[in-house]
N, C-alpha and C positions, 0 to 999 in steps of 0.2 A: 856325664856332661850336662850341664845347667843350659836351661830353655835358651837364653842370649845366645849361648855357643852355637844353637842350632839354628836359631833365628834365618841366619842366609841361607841355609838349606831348606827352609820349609817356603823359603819365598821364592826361591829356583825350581823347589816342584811343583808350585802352585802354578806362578807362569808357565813352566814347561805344560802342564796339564790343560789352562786357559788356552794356550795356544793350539795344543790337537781339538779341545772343544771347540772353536769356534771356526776351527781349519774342516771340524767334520760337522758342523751345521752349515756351512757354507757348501760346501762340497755335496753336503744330501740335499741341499737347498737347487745348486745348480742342476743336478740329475733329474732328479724331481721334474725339476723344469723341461728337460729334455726329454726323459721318458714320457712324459703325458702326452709329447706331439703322437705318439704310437700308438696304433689303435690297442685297445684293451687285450685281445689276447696275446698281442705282442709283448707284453709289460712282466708278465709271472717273474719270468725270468732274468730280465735285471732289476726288478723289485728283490729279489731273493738273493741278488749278491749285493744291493744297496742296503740289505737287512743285517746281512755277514758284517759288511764296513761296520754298519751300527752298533754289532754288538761286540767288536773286536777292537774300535776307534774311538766313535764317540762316547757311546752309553762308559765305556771306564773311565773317559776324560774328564767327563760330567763328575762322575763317582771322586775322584780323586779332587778335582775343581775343588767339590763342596767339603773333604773333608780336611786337605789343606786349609781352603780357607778360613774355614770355621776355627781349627788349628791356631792360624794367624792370629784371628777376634781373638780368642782365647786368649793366646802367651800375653800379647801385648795388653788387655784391657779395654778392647774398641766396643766390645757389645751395647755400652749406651752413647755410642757418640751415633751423632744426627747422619753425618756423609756415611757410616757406614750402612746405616736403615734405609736408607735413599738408594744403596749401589745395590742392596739386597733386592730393593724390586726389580732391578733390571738383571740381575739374577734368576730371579724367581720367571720373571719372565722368559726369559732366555729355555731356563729346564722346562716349565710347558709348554712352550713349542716345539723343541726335541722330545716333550714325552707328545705330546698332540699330533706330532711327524710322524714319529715312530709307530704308534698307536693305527693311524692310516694306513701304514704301511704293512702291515701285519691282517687290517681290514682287506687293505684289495690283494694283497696275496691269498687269503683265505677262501674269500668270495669272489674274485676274480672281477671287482668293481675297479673302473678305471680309475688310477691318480691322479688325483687335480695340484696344480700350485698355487700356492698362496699368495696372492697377490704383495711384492710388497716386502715379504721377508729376508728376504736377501738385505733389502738396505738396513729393514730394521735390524737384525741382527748386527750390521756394521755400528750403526747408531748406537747400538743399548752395549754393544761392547769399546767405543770410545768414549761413552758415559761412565762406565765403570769404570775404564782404567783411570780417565781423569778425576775421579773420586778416588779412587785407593792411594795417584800420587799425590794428589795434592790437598786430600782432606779437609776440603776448606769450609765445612760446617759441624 
């Protein structure tokens, strides 16, 4: 089957994939938010199934994200256009905060140090990912 043939399918799993990414940075994002009102040693414990989502939800969504898309760049030829370079930072931003999230979370499970939220990220994450859709549809640079 020639790459065109597949073209819809590799754009059906990439969105399918953006969509649990940014369904489960939102969602660890919300939690987050609400665990932290609990005092500290109340937290282990749904730090530790917000760890499980992470590594059952997001962290593949992510995975799959980047290698669809990079996939897309490929077939089609986008690696030196301008809108793609531009969606990659919000990209790149997007993955370290989920790794920066994750990374926290892993701290006050270990250490038993309370989880704080991040001011803020909730929207930005909405932001950087209406940024990038309307770069990937309408590639206007």
């Amino acid at each position: 089957m020639m790459i065109a043939a597949l073209y819809p399918y590799l754009v059906a799993t990439h969105v399918t994939a953006v969509v649990f990414l940014v369904g489960g940075l939102l969602a660890q994002e919300r939690i987050v938010n609400a665990i932290s009102q609990s005092p500290p040693e109340e937290q282990a414990g749904m730090l530790a199934a917000l760890q499980r989502f992470d590594l059952l939800v997001t962290t593949p969504a992510l995975l799959l994200t980047w290698i669809f898309g990079l996939s897309l760049a490929l077939s089609a030829g986008w690696l030196s256009s301008r809108w793609l370079l531009v969606k990659l930072v919000f990209v790149v931003a997007l993955s370290a905060l989920h790794g920066f999230r994750s990374g926290r979370i892993r701290h006050c499970i270990r250490t038993g140090a309370a989880i704080r939220r991040i001011p803020g990220a909730d929207l930005g994450i909405v932001i950087a990912m209406l940024t990038i859709a309307v770069l990937a549809f309408v590639k206007p640079v």
